[in-house]
N, C-alpha and C positions, 0 to 999 in steps of 0.2 A: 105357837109351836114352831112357827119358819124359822123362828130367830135365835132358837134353839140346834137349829140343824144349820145351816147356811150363814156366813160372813160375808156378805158382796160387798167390795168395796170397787173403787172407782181403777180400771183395767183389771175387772175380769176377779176369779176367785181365790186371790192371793191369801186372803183372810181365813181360810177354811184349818184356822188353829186356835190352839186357848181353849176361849171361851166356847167356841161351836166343836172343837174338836171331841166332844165325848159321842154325842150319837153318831157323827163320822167314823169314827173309832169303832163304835159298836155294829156297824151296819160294816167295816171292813173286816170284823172280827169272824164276822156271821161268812164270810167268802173263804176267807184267809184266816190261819193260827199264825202264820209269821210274825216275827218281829219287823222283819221289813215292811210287808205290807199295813203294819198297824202303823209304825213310824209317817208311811207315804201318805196315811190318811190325815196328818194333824202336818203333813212338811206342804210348801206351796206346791201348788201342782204344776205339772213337766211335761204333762202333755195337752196344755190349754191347741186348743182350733175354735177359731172364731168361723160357725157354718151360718152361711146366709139365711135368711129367713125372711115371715113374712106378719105384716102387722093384724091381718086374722087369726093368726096363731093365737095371738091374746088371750088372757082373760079378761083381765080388767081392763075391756078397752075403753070402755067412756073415761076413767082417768089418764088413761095414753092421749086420748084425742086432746086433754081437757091439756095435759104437759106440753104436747108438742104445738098445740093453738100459742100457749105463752111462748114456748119458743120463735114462734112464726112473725111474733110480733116484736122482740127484739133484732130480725133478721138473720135468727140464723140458719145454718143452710144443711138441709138433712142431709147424713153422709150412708144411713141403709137400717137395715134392723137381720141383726146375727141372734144368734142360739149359742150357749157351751153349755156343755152336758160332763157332771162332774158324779160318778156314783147314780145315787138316787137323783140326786139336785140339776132341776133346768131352770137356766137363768135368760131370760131374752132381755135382748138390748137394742135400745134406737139412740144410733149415736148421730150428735149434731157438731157443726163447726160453728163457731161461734167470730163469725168474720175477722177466722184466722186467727183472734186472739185468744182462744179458749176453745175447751171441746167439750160438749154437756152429753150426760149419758142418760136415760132414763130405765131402769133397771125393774122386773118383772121376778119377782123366784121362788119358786116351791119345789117341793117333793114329792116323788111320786109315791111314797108313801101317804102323804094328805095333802092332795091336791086343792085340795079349797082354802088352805091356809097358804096366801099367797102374799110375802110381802113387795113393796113395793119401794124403790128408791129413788132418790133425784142424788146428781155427783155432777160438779162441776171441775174442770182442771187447767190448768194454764201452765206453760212451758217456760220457766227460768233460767236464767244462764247458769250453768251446771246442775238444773236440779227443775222438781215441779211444785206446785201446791196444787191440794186438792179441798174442796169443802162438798164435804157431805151429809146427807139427810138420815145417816145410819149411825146411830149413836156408840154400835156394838165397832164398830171398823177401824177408832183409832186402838183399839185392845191390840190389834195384828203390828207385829216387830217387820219395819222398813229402814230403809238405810235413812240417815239423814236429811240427806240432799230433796226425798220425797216427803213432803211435811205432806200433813193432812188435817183438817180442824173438820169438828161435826157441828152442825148449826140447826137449829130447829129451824124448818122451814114449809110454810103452807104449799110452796110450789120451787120450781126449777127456777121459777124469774129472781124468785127472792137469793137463790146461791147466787146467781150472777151479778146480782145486784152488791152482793155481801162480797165478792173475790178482790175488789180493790181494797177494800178495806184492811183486807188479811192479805195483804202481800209486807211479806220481808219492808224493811228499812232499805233504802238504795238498794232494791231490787229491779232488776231489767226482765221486764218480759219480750220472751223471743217467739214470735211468728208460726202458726202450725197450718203448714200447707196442706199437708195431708194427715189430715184425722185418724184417719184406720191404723196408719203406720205409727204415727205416737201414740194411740191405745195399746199395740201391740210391744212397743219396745218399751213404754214404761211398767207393761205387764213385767216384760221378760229382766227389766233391769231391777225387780224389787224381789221376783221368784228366782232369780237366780244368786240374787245379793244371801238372799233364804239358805241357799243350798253350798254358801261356800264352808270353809274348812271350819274357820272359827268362828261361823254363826252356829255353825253342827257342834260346835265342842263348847259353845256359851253356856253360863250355867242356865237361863232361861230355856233352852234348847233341851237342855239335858232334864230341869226339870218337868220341860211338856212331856216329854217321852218317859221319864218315869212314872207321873200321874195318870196316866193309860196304861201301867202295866209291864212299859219295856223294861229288861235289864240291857243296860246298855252299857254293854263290853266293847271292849277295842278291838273285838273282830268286827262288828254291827258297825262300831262307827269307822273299822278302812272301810267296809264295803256302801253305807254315805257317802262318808266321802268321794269315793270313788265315782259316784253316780251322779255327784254333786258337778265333780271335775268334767266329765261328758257331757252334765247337762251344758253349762257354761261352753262347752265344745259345738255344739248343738244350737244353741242362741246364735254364735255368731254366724255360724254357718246359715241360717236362716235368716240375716238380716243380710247376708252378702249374695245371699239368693234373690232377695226381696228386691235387693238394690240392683243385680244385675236383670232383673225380671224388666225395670223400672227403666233405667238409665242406659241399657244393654242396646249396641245398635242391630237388634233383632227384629225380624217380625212376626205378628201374632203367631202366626204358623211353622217360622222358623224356632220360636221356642217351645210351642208345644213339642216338637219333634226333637229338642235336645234337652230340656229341664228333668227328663228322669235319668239319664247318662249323665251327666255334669259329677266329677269328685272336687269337692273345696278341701282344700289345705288352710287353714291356718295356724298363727302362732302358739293356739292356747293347748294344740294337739300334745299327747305324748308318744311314748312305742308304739302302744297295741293301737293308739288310732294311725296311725300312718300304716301301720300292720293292714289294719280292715280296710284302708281306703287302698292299699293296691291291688289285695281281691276284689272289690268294689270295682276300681279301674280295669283287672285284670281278667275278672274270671280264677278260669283255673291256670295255675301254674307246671315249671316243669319242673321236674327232679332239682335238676339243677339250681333253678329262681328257688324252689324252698329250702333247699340248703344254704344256700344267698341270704335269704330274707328269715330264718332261723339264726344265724351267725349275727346277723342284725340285732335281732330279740335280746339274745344272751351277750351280747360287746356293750350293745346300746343301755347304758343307764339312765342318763338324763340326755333332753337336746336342748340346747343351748337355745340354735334356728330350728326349728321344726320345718318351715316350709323349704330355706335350705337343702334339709335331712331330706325332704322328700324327693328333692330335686335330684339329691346323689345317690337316692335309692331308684328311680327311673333311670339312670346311667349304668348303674351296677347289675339291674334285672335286664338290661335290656328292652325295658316298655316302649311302647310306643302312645305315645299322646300328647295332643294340642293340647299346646296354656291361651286359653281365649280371653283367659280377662286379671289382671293385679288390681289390687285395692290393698289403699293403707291403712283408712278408716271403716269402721271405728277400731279396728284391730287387722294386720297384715294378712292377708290371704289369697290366695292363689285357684283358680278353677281352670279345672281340665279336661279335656272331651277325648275320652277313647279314640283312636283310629284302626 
């Protein structure tokens, strides 16, 4: 029945479409009559949080002990055990580094609808130059629409040693594998670079797309899909800003305490922004405004069509209102952006 409700594939529940989309559907149906919400149950999901956790949680732990023993023996190096909670569906995860050349996941997932039907997976992934391969134990996971660059092959496999063993095999012709220093952070950005590839304009207007959403029921009109698309646009706004969080979290010459104390104040600007998000980020930055600043920043709205620079744009919008705020940190990769600290 798991395999009917849940698509895990390897970063998280990118898969939760297709084939697994109909009791998603129905179990959104049962919250929600929208078309949006029925659409968001079969599109990648946009608000994945990987929340720590703990390996008693289990259920099946004599098979977790028995996976991560094989892992232990090729050397690789546990990097923790996360929870994400999608709907009904919890999926736990013990993800490993695989001395840097690979990250293996061991994957856990049921419903809280029938919790004793609990499948289990092994995902193996390695980092290529411009792109990943993944092999996995889930025969249902290559059904899920990924950009190219993320190949994925399913392998019948007794255990997690056997992917490992299997990943040279299935690499590209004059393929270069590049290094993963940190595990969590490639689990996470090849999550967001496959869910967000998901949610651009003409993944949403493909006929594949249009027919998942018809087969559940939508009529998808071209108001349904600006307001996608639109959500699609934000998301992708949202990734970045979250990896230039992630990087300045990381790289930032702050200390533990110095960021706790400025990471919920922080506005990022980047490129992918448009009006209304430069709009919300100098309330964000602002607070409230004066008479004045909203007739400013209104004249803006209705002049501003498109922005060429967006971070620019925001730069002449902080001159024009009269803002006041520190720029603490520029980054060019992996897309331009800007952060700012209220004063």
């Amino acid at each position: 029945m798991i395999l009917q409700i849940l698509g895990v594939i390897f970063l998280l529940v990118v898969g939760i479409v297709a084939y697994f989309g109909w009791k998603i559907y129905r179990l959104a149906k049962a919250a929600s009559n929208s078309d949006i919400a029925k659409a968001m149950s079969v599109l990648p999901q946009i608000d994945m949080e990987l929340i720590p956790a703990s390996a008693k949680d289990w259920k099946e732990t004599e098979q977790l002990e028995y996976a991560e023993s094989e892992l232990k023996k090729t050397g690789a190096r546990h990097i923790g055990y996360f929870c994400v909670y999608n709907g009904h569906a919890t999926i736990r995860i013990s993800m490993w580094n695989c001395k840097d050349l690979a990250v293996a996941v061991i994957y856990e997932a049921f419903s809280d609808l029938d919790e004793d039907a609990v499948t289990f997976i092994y995902e193996v992934s390695c980092q290529l130059r411009g792109g990943t391969l993944c092999l996995t134990s889930n025969p249902h996971a290559i059904y899920e629409q990924r950009p190219g660059n993320h190949l994925i092959v399913h392998k019948d496999a007794n255990s997690i040693r056997d992917l490992i063993k299997a990943l040279k095999t299935e690499l590209p012709k004059s393929s270069t594998v590049i290094k993963i220093k940190d595990a969590k952070d490639y689990f996470q950005t090849c999550y967001e670079d496959i869910a967000e590839w998901g949610w651009r304009e003409d993944q949403l207007r493909s006929d594949k797309t249009q027919q998942l959403l018809s087969s559940i029921g939508i009529d998808v009109t071209e108001e349904l899909m600006e307001q996608l698309v639109e959500m699609g646009e934000s998301y992708t706004v949202d990734v970045y800003v979250d990896r230039a969080r992630r990087r300045l979290a990381e790289k930032g010459n702050m200390s533990a305490d110095e960021w706790e104390s400025v990471r919920d104040k922080l506005v990022f600007i980047n490129e992918r922004m448009n009006v209304d998000h430069l709009i919300s980020a100098v309330y964000e930055l602002e607070g409230e405004l004066s008479d004045i600043q909203e007739q400013a920043l209104e004249g803006f709205e209705i002049n501003t069509k498109e922005l060429s620079d967006p971070v620019s744009g925001f730069q002449m919008l902080l001159q024009s209102l009269n803002l006041k705020a520190k720029r603490i940190a520029k980054m060019d990769k992996p897309i331009k952006t800007e952060v700012y600290l209220p004063l």
